[in-house]
FIBATI-935981 format. One record per residue: residue in one letter; y, z, x of N, C-alpha, C in turn. Coordinates in nm, 3 decimals, always signed. Layout:
{a, {Y, Z, X}, {Y, Z, X}, {Y, Z, X}} ...
! end
This chain:
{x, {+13.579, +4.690, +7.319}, {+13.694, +4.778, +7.315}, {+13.648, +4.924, +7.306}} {x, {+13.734, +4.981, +7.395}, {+13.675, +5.150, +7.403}, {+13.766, +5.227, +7.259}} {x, {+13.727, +5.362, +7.245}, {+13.761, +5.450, +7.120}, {+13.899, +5.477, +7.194}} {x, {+13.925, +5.506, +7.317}, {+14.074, +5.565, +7.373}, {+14.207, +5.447, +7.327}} {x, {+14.123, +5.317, +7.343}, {+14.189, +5.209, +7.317}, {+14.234, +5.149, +7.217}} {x, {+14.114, +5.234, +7.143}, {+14.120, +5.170, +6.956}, {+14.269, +5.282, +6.938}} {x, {+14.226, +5.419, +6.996}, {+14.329, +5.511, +6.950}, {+14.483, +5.467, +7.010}} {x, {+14.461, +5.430, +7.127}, {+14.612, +5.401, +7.167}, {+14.687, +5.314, +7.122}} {x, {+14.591, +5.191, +7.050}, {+14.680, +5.107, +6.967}, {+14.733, +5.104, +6.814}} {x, {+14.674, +5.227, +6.830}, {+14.635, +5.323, +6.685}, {+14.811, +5.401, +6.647}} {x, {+14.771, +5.473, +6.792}, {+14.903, +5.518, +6.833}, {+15.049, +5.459, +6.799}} {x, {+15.078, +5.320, +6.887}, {+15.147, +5.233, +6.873}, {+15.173, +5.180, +6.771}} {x, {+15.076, +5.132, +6.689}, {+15.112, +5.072, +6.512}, {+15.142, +5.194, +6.453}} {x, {+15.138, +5.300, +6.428}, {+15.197, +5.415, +6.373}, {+15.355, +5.438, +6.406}} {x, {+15.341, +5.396, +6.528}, {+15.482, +5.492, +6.582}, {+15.574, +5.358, +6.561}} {x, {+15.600, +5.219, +6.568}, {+15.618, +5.111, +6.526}, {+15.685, +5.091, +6.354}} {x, {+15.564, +5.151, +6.301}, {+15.595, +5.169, +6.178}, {+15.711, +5.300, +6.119}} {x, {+15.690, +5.400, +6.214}, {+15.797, +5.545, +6.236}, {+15.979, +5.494, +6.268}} {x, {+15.955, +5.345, +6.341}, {+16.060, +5.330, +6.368}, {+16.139, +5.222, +6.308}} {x, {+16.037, +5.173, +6.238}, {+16.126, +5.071, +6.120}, {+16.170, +5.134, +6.003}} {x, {+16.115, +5.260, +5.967}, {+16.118, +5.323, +5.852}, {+16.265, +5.404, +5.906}} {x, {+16.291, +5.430, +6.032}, {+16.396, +5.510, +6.056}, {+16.491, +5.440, +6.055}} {x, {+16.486, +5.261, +6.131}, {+16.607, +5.222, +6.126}, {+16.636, +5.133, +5.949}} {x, {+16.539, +5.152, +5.877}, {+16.555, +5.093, +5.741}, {+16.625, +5.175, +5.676}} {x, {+16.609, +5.288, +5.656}, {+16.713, +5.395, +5.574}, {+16.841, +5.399, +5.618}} {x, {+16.897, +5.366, +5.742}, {+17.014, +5.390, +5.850}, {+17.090, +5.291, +5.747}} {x, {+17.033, +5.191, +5.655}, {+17.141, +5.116, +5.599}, {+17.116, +5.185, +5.477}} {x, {+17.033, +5.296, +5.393}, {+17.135, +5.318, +5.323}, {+17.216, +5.435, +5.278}} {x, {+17.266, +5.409, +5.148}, {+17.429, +5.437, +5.180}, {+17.448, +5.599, +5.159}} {x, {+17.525, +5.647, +5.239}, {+17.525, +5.786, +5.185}, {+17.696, +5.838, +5.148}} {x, {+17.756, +5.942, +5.166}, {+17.861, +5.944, +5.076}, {+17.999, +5.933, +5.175}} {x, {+17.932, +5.871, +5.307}, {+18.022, +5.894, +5.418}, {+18.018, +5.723, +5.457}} {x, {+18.108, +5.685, +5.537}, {+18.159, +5.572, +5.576}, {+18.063, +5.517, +5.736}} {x, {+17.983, +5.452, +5.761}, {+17.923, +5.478, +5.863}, {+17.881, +5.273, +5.907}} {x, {+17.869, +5.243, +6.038}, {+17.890, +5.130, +6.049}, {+17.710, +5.074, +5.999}} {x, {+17.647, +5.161, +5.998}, {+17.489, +5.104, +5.988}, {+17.479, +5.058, +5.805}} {x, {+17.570, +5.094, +5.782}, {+17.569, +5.023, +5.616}, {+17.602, +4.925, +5.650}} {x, {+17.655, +4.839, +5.752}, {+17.682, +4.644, +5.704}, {+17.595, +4.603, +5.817}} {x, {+17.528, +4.679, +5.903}, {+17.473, +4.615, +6.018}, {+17.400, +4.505, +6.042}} {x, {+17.310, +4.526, +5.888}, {+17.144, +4.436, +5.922}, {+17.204, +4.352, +5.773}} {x, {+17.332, +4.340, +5.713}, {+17.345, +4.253, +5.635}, {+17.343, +4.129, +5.672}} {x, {+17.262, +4.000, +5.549}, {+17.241, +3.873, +5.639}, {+17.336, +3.778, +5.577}} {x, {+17.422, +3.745, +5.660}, {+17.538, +3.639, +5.610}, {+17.509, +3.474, +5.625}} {x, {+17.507, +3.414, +5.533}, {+17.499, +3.291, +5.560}, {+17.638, +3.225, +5.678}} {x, {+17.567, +3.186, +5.757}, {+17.678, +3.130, +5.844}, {+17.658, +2.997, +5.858}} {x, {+17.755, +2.894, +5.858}, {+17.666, +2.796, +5.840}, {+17.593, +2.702, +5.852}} {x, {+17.493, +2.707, +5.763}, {+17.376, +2.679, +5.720}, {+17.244, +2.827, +5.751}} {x, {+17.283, +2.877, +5.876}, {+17.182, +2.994, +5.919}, {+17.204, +3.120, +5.852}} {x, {+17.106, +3.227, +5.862}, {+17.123, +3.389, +5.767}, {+17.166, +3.472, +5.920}} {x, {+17.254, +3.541, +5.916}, {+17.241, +3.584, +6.062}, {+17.337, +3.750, +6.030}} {x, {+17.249, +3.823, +6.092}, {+17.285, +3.964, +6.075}, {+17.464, +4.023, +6.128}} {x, {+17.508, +4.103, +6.025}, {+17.643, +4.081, +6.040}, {+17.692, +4.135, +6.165}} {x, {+17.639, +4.236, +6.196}, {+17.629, +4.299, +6.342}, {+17.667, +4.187, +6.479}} {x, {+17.627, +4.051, +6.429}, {+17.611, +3.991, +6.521}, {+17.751, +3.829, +6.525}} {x, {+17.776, +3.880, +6.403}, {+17.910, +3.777, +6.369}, {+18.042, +3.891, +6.394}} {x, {+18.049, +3.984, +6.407}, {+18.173, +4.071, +6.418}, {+18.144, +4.184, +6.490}} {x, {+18.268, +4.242, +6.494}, {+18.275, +4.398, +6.527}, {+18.284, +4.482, +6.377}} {x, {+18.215, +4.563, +6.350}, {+18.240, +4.684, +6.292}, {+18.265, +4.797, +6.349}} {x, {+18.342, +4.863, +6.267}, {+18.437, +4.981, +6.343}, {+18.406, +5.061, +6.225}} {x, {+18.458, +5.211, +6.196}, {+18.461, +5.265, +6.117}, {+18.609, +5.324, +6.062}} {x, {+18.708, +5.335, +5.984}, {+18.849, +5.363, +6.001}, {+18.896, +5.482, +5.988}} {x, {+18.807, +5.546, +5.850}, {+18.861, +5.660, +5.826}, {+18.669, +5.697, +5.751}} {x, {+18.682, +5.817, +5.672}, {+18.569, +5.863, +5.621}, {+18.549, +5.754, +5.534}} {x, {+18.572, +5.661, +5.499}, {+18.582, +5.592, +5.352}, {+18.576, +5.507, +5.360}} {x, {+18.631, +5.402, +5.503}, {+18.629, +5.237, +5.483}, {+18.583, +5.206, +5.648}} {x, {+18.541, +5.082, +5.626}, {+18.476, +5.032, +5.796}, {+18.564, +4.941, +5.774}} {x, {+18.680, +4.860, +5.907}, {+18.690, +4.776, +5.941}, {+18.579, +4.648, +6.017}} {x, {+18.615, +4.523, +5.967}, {+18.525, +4.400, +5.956}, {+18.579, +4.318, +6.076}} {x, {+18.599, +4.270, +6.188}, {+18.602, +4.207, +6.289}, {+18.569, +4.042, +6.319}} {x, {+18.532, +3.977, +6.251}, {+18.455, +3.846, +6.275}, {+18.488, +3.745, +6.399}} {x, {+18.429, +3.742, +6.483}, {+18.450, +3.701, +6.646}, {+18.494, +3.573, +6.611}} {x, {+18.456, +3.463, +6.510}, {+18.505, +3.361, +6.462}, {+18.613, +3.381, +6.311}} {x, {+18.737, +3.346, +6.382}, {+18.804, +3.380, +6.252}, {+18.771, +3.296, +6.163}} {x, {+18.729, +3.141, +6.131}, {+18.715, +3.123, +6.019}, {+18.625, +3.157, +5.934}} {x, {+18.496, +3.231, +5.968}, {+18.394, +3.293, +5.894}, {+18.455, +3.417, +5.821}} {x, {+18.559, +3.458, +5.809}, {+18.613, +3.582, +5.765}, {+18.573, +3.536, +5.563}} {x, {+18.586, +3.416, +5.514}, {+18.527, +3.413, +5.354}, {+18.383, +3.417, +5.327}} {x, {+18.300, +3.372, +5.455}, {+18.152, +3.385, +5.434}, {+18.099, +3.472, +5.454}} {x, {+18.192, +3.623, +5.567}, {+18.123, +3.710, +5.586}, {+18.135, +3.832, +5.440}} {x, {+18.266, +3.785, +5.370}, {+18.310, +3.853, +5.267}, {+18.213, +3.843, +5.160}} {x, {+18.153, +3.702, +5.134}, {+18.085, +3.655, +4.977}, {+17.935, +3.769, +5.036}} {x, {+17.913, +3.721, +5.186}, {+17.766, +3.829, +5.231}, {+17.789, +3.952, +5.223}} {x, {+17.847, +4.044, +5.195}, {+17.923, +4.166, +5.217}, {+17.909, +4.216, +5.017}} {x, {+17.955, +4.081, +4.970}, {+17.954, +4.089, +4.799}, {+17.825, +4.080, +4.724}} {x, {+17.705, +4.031, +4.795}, {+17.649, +3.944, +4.720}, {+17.483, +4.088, +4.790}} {x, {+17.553, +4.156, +4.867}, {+17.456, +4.235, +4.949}, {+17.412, +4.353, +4.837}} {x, {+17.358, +4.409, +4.845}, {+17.291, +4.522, +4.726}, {+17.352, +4.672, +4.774}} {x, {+17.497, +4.678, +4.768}, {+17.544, +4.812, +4.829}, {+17.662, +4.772, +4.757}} {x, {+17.671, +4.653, +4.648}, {+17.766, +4.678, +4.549}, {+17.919, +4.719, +4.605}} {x, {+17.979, +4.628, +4.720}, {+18.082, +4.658, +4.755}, {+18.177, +4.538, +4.772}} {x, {+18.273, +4.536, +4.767}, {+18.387, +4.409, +4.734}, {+18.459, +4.462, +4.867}} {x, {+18.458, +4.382, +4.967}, {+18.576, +4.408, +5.119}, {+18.684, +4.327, +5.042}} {x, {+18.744, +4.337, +5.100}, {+18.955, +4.341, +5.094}, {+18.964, +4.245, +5.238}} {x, {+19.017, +4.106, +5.228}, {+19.081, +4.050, +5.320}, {+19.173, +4.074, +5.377}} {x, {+19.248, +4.120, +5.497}, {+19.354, +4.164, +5.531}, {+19.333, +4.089, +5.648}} {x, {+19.412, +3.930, +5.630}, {+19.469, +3.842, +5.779}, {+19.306, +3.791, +5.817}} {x, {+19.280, +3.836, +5.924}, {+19.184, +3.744, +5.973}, {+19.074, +3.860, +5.989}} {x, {+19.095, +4.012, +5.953}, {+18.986, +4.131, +5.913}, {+18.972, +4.153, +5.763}} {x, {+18.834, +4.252, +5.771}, {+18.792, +4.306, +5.663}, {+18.800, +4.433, +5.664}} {x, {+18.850, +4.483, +5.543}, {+18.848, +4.610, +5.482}, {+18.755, +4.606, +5.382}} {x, {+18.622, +4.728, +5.412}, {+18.493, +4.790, +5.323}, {+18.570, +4.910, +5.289}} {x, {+18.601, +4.958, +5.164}, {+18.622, +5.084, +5.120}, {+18.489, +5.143, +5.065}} {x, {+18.446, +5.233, +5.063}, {+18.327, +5.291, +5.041}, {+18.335, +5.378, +4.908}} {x, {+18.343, +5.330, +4.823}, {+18.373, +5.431, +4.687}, {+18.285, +5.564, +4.724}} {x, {+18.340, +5.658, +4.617}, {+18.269, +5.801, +4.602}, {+18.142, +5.772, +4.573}} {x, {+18.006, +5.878, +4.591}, {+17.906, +5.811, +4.479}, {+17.911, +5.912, +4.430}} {x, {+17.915, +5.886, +4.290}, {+17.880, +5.955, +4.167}, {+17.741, +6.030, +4.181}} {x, {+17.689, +6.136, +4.097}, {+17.527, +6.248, +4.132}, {+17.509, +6.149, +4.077}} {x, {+17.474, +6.029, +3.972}, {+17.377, +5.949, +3.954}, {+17.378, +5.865, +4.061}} {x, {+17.454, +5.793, +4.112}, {+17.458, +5.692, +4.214}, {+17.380, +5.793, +4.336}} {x, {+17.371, +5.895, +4.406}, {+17.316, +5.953, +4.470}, {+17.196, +5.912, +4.434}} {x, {+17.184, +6.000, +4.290}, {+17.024, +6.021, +4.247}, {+16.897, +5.885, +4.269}} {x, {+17.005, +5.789, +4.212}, {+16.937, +5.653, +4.275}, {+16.937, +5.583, +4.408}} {x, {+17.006, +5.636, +4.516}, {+16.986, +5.637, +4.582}, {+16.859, +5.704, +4.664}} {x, {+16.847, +5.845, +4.650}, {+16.795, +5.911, +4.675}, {+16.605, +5.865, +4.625}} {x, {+16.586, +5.769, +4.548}, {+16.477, +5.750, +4.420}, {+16.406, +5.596, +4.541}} {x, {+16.538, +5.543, +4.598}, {+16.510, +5.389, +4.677}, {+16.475, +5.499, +4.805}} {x, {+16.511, +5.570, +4.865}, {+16.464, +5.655, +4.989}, {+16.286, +5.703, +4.958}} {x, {+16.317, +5.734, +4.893}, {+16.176, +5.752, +4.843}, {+16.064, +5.653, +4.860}} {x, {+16.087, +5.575, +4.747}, {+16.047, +5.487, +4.737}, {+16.010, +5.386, +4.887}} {x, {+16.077, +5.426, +4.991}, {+16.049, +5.366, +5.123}, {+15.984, +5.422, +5.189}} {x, {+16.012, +5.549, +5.188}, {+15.885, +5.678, +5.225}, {+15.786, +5.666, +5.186}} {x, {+15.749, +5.652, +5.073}, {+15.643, +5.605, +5.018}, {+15.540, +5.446, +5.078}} {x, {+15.624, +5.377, +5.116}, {+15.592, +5.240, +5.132}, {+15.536, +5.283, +5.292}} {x, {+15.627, +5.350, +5.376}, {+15.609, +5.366, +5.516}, {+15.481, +5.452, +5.492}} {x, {+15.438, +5.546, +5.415}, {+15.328, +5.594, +5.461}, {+15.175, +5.552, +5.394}} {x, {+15.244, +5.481, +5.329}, {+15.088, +5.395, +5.278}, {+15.065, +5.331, +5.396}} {x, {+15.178, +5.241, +5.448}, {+15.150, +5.152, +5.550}, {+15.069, +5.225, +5.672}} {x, {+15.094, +5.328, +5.690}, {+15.029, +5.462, +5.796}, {+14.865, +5.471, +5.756}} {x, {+14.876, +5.477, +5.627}, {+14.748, +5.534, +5.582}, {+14.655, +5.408, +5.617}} {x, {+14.679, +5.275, +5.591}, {+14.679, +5.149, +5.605}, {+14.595, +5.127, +5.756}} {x, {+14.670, +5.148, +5.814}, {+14.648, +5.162, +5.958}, {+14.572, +5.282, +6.033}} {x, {+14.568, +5.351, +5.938}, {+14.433, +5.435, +5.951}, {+14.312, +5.443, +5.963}} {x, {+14.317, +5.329, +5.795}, {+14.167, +5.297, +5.751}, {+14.112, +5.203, +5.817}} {x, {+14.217, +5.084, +5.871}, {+14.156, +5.018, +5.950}, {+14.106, +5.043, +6.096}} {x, {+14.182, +5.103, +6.156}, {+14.134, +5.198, +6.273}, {+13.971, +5.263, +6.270}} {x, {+13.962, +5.388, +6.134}, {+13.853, +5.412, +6.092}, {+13.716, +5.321, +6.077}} {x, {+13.734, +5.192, +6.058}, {+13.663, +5.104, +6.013}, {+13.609, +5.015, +6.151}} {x, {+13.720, +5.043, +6.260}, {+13.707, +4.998, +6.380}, {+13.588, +5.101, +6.465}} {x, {+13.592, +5.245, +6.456}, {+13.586, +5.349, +6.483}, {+13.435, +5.328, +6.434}} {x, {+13.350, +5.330, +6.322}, {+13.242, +5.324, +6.291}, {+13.143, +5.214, +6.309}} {x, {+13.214, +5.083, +6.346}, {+13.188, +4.973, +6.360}, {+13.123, +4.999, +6.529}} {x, {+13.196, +5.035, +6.576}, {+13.158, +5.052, +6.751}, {+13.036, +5.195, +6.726}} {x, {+13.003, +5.279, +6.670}, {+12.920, +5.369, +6.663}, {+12.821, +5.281, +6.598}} {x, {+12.819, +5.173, +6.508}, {+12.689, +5.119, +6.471}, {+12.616, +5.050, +6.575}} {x, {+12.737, +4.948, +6.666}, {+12.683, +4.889, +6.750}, {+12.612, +5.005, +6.872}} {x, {+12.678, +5.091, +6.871}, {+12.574, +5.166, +6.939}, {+12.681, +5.178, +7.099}} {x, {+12.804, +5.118, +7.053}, {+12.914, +5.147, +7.179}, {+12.990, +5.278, +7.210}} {x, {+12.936, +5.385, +7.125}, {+12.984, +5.520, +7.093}, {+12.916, +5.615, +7.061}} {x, {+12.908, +5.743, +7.112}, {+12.796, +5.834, +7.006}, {+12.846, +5.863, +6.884}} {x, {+12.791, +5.962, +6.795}, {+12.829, +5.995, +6.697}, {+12.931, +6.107, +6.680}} {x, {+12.878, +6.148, +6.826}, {+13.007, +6.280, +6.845}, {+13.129, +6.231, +6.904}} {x, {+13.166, +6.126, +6.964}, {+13.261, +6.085, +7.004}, {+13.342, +5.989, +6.880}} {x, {+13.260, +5.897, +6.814}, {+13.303, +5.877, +6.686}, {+13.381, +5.981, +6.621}} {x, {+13.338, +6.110, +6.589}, {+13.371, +6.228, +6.522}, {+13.494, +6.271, +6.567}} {x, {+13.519, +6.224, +6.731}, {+13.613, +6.291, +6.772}, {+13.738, +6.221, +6.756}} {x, {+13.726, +6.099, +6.832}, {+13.809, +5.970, +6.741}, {+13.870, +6.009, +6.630}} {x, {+13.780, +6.016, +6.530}, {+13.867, +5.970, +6.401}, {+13.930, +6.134, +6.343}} {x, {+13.878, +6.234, +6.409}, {+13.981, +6.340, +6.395}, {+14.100, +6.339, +6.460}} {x, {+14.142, +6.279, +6.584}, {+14.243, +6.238, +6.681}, {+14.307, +6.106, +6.582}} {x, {+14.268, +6.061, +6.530}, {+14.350, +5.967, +6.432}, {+14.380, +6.009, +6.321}} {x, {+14.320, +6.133, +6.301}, {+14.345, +6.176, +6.150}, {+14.472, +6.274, +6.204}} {x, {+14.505, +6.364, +6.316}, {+14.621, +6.383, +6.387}, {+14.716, +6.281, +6.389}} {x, {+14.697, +6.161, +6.431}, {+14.772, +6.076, +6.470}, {+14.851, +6.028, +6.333}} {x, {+14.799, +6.028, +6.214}, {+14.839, +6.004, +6.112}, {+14.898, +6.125, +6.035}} {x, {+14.897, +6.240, +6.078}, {+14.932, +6.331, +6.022}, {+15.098, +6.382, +6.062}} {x, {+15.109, +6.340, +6.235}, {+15.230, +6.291, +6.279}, {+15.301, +6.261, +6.234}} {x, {+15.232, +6.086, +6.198}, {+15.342, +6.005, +6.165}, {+15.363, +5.989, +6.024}} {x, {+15.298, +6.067, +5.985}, {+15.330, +6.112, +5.808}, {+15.482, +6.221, +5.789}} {x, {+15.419, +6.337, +5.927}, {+15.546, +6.440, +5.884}, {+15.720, +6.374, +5.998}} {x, {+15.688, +6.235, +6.016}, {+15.834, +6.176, +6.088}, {+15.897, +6.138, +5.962}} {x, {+15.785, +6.120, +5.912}, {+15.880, +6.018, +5.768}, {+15.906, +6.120, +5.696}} {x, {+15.866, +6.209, +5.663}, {+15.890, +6.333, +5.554}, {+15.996, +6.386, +5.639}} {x, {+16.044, +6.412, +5.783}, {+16.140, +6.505, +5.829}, {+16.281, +6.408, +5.785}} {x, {+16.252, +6.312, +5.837}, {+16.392, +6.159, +5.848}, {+16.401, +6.157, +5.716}} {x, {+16.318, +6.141, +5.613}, {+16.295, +6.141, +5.416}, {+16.415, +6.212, +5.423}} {x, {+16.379, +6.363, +5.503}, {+16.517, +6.512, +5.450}, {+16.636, +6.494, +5.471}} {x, {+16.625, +6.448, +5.606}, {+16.735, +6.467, +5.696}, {+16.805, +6.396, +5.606}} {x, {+16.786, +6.233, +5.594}, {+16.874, +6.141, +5.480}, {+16.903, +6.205, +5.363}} {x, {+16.789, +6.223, +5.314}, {+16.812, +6.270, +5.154}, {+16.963, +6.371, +5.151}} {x, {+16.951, +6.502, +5.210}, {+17.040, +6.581, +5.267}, {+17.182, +6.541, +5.300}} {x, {+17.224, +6.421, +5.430}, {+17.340, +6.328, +5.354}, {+17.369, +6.261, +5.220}} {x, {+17.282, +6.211, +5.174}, {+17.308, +6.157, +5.036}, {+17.371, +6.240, +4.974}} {x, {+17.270, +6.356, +4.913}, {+17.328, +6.454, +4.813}, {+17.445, +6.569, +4.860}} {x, {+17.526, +6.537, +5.031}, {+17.649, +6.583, +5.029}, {+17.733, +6.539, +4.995}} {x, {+17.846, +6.627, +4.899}, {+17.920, +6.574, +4.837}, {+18.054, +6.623, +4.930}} 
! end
């Protein structure tokens, strides 16, 4: 394996990781009504876990509540208990064969802890970066022992990865803001 190759896949597991971290925060909650809060919830259907996105329509109604859709009306009590039992602490309202999500206010503490789990994922996403660094690095010196690289091209490598990680460090710190920034609007 060549150093362009080590880097391009280098590339790819970084940017991979840029984009789970972006669509992981999209569920959570900020002080506005938005359909990516029930999306990736997993409802027992039954017997299977299956993402709610994919048992209904969600809509959004007003700033405050998402209407619930369920393509099968009789799943309308199983998608409710998944909806209850989900970690966004919300009770939908049966109405006929839909759901009503009202989205309470959040309180500056409810933010604040919010804001503490964002973090806390930021955190996780860029270890995982750093992660994928070292192993890269480790790839990177391994081919200079065997003697498949010079030492100056080694050098160059792992400064082009130390870019590459520096990237995908400041995606997560910009998306970190951008969220954080909804959260704490009140």
């Amino acid at each position: 394996m060549e150093l362009t190759d080590i880097l391009k896949q280098c590339s790819e597991r970084m940017n991979s990781s840029c984009e789970f971290f972006v669509t992981d925060i999209k569920s959570i909650r900020t002080g506005r009504a938005t359909t990516n809060l029930l999306e990736n919830i997993k409802i027992d259907y039954h017997g299977s876990s299956m993402p709610l996105n994919q048992l209904s329509q969600i809509s959004v109604s007003d700033q405050r509540s998402l209407i619930v859709q369920p393509w099968d009306k009789s799943a309308v009590d199983m998608i409710s208990k998944g909806i209850q039992t989900s970690d966004l602490g919300i009770t939908p309202q049966i109405e006929g064969d839909t759901l009503r999500v009202n989205i309470p206010p959040m309180t500056e503490e409810t933010r604040k802890n919010v804001v503490k789990l964002l973090k806390q994922k930021g955190e996780q996403s860029k270890v995982s970066i750093r992660n994928i660094r070292r192993d890269v690095q480790e790839d990177i010196r391994k081919l200079e022992k065997e003697g498949s690289c010079s030492e100056d091209d080694s050098r160059r490598a792992i400064t082009e990865l130390q870019k590459l990680t520096d990237q995908s460090i400041k995606v997560i710190d910009d998306q970190s803001s951008i969220k954080e920034n909804e959260i704490m609007q009140v």
